[in-house]
N, C-alpha and C positions, 0 to 999 in steps of 0.2 A: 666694410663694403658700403659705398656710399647708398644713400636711400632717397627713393621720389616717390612724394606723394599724389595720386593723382585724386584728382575733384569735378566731378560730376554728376548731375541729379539723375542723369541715361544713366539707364542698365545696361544699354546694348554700345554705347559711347565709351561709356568708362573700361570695358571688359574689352574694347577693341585697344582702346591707349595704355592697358594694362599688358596686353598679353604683345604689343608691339618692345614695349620695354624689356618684358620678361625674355623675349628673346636673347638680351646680355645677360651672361652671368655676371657681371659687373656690379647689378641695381638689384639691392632690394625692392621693392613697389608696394605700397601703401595704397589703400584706398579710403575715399570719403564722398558723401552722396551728397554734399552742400556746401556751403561755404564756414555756415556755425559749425557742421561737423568736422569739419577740417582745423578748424579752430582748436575744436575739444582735443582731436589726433595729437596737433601740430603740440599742446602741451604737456601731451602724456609720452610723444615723441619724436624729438625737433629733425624732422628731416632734411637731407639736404639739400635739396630743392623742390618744389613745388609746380604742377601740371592741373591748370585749373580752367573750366569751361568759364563764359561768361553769365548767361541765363540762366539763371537756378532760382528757386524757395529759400524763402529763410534769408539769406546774404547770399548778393549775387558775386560775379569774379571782380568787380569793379572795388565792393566794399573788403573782402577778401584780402586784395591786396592792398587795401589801406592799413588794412589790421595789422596784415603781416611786416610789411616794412615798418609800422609803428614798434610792433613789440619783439622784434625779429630782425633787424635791418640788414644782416649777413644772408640773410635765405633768399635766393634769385626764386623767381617767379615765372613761369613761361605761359605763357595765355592760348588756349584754344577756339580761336573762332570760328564763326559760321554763318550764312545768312540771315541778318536780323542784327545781330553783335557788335555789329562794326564802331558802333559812337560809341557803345560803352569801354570798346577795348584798347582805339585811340587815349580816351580818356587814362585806359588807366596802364597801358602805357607812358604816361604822363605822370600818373601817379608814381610809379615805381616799377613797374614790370620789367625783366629784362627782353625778352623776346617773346613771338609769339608766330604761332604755325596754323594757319587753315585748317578744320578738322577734314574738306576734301582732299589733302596730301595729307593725312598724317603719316601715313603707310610706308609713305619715301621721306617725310622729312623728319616726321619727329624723332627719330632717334639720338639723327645727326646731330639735329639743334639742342635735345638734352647733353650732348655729349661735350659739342662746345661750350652751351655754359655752364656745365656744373663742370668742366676743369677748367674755365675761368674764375670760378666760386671758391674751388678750391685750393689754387694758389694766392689768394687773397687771404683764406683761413692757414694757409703754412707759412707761410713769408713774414719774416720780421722786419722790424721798420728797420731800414736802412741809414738814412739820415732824418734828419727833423728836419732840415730845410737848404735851400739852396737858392741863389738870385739869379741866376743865368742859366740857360743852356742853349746849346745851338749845334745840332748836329744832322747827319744826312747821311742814308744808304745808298749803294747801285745794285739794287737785286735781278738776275737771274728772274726768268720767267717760270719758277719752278713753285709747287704750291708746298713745300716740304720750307721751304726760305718765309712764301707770307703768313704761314703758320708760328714759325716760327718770331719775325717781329711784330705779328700782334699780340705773342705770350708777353715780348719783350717789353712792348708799347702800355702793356695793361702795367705791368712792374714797374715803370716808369712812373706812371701814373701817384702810383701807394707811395714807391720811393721820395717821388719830389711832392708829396703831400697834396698835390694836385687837388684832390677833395676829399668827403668823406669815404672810405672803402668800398660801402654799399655802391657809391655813384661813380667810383671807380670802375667796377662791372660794367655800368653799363655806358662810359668811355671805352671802353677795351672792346664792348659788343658794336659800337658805333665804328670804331678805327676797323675792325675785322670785316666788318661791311665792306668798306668803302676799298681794303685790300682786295677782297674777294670779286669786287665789281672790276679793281680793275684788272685782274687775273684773268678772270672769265670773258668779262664783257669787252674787258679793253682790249687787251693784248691778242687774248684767243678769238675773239668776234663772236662770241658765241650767244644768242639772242637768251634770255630771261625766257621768252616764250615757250622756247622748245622745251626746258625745265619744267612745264608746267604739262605741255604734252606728250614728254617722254621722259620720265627722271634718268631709265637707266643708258639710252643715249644722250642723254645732254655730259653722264661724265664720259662716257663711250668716245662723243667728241673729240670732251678737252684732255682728255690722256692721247689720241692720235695727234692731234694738233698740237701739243708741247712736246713732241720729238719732232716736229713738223715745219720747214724753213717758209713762212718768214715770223711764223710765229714763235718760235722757241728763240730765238734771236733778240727779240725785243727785252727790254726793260723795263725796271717801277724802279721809280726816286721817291725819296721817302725823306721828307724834311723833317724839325722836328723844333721849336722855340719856344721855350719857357723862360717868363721874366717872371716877376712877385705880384704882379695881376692877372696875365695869359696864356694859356698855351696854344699854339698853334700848329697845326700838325697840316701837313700839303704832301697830297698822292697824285704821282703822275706817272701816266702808261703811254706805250709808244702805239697804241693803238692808231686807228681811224678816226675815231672821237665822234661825237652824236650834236645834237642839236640841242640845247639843256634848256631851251622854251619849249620842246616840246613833251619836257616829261609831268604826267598828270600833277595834281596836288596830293602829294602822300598822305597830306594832316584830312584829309577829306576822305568820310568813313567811307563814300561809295566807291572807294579806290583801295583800300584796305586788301582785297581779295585779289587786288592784281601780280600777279609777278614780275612786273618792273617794280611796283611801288614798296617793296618788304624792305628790303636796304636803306634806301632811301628813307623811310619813315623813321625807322630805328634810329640814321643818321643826325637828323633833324629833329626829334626825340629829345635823344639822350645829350644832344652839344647846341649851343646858346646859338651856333649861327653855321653856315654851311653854305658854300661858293662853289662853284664851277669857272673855271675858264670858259674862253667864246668857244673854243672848239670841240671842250666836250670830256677830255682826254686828262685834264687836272681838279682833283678838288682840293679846296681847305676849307679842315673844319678849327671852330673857334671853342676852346673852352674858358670863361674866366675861371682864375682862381679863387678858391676860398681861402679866406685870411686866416681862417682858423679852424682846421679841417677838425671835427668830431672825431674823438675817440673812442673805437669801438672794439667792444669784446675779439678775441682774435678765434 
């Protein structure tokens, strides 16, 4: 049974994101009141992923996650923030975090989001290396508007990744969390029209929506193309939806903390994160994101 630890210096914080989890019987759940004490947990028992606030005593989540991707680099990391937090968690998102959830939605989101990355965590840890290397690739999907399909090629897309050596494992993760992004936006946002905002003021109609609206003509009708170009320095991966498409000068700056808490900007920051560079078309409707490759991807514990 896979296990998360969570970390927090709240009493009343940690015992909310604890007993959110404990709702699966999936997760064991761990606790720790700081960052050093999570430390002490983390080596008497390596969990499998990590639920850590940023403002604590002792090591904050910033230092935390240095630690941890130093002496751990398989363990994903998901970060809790809150008003105040915001530059530390950009930061350390930077550092090595895979995702990270506002403590004012944990209630609706953090489940979800453990759930995605720790079974992106953990086909990374089951999957054996398939080749050592390869010079080319060049391939493209036509998917269905259906969210069972972009689930499915962002499992594909993370495998890809490890397979063509793309980079190290760890930074594989969090390629596979960027690619799933940018599916998910254009599922929701593109093809279904379904504003980010409403997610914020209604979790459980925003999925109420998008399940009427993809049996719903003219949105279950549409498309995502999915390209995908790997040479021996880049990959190049381009998402496009038959949406409407948006204005893409008018979306905030993600890397700027005061924008951290918005729900247009969680995607996108992840995107922009985790991959070297990240384009839009003029209309709004296509992105490519840029990974270079590493010459010589790390080899790491499986």
């Amino acid at each position: 049974m896979p296990s998360v630890l969570v970390v927090d210096d709240s009493p009343m914080d940690r015992i909310l994101a604890c007993g959110l989890l404990r709702k699966s019987p999936d997760y064991t759940v761990l606790e720790a009141v700081d960052g050093k004490d999570a430390l002490e947990k983390i080596e008497l028992h390596l969990p499998d992923l990590v639920v850590t606030d940023m403002n604590m005593p002792n090591m904050n989540g910033l230092e935390l996650v240095s630690a941890v991707k130093e002496q751990y680099p398989l363990t994903p990391i998901i970060l809790m923030t809150s008003l105040g937090s915001e530059e530390i968690a950009v930061q350390a998102l930077q550092t090595g975090a895979s995702s990270y959830v506002p403590k004012r939605v944990l209630a609706g989101e953090l489940l979800e989001v453990v759930d995605r990355v720790l079974s992106a965590s953990q086909e990374f840890r089951g999957k054996s290396r398939l080749m050592s290397r390869l010079t080319k690739v060049d391939y493209s999907f036509t998917l269905e508007n259906q969210l069972d399909l972009v689930c499915a090629i962002a499992g594909f897309l993370r495998e890809e990744a490890i397979r063509l050596r793309l980079c190290p494992r760890s930074e594989c993760l969090r390629v596979g969390v960027a690619l799933e992004e940018a599916l998910l936006n254009a599922y929701y946002h593109g093809n279904l029209e379904i504003s980010s905002k409403l997610r914020e003021e209604d979790h459980r109609l925003y999925h109420e929506t998008a399940v009427k609206r993809s049996a719903e003509a003219p949105y279950c009708e549409r498309r995502i193309f999915v390209g995908v170009k790997v040479t021996p320095t880049q990959a190049v991966f381009s998402i496009r939806d038959e949406g409407p498409g948006f204005d893409p000068s008018t979306l905030p700056d993600p890397t700027d903390p005061a924008n951290l808490d918005r729900p247009c900007g969680r995607g996108l920051l992840l995107m922009r994160t985790f991959m070297d560079n990240v384009i839009y078309n003029d209309r709004g409707n296509e992105v490519t994101l840029f990974k270079e490759r590493d010459s010589d991807p790390e080899e790491t514990e499986d």
